[in-house]
C-alpha positions as CSV (number, residue, x, y, z in Angstrom):
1,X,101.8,89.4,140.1
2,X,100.7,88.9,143.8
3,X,98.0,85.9,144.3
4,X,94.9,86.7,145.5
5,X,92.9,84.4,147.3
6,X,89.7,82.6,145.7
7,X,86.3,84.2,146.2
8,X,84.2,81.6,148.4
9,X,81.3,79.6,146.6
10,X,77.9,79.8,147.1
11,X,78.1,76.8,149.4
12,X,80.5,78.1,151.4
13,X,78.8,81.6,151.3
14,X,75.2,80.1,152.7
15,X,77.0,77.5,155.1
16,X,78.2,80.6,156.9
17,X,75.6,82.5,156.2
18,X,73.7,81.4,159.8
19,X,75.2,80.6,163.0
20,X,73.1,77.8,164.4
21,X,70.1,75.7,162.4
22,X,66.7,77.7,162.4
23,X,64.3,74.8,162.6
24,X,64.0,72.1,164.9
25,X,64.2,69.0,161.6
26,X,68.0,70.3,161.7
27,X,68.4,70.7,164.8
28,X,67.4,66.9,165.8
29,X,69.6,66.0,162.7
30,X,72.7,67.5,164.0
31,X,72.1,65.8,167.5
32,X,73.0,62.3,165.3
33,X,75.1,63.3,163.2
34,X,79.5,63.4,163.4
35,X,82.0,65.2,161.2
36,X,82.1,68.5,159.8
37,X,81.0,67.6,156.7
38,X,77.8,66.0,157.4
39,X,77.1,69.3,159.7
40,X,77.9,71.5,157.0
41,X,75.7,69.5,154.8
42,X,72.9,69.6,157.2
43,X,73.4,73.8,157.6
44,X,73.7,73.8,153.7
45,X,70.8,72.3,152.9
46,X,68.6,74.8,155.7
47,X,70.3,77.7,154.6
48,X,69.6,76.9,150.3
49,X,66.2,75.8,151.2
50,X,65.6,79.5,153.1
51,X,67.2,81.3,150.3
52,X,67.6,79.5,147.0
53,X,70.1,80.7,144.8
54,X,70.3,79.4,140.9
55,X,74.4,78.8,141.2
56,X,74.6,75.6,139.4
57,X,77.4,74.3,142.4
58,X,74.8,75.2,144.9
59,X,71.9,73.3,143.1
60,X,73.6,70.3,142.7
61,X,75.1,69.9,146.0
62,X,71.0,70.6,147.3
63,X,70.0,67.8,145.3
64,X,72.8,65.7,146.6
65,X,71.9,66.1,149.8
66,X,67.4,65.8,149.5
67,X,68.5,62.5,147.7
68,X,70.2,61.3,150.8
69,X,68.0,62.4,153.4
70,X,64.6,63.3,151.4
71,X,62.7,63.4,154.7
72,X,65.1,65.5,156.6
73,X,64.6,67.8,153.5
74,X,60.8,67.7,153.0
75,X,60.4,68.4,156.9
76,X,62.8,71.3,156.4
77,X,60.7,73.0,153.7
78,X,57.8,72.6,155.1
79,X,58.8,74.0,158.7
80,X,60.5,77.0,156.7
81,X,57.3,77.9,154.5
82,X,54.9,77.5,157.4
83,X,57.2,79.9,159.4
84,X,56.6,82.1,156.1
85,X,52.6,81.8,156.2
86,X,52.5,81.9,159.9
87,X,54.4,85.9,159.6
């Protein structure tokens, strides 16, 4: 039986999702931040807070993240849902 290769998760899905950050809170962030990890992190948590998805590996790595940097987070949000108000 040939092996197939394992379908991405959701994190990996949305990381990939976008190309470069959409707001300016994440882009600031990156500037200070070094590793992959903490920039996937950072395009993670801009990507799930544009486009939620109820995938219980995807929830918990959101909440992970808003626990470390709950001001990076809150100033996401609120730059994505005045962009939505503002169309």
């Amino acid at each position: 039986m040939p092996a197939t290769a394992p379908l991405p998760d959701a994190s990996a899905r949305m990381t990939t999702l976008r190309l470069g950050p959409r707001t300016a809170a994440i882009r600031l962030a990156l500037e200070r931040v070094r590793g992959d990890a903490a920039i996937a992190d950072l395009m993670f948590l801009e990507a799930w807070e544009a486009s939620p998805t109820p995938e219980v590996s995807a929830v918990l790595r959101v909440a992970q993240i808003r626990r470390a940097n709950r001001a990076l987070a809150d100033a996401v949000r609120g730059e994505l849902a005045e962009r939505k108000h503002s169309r």
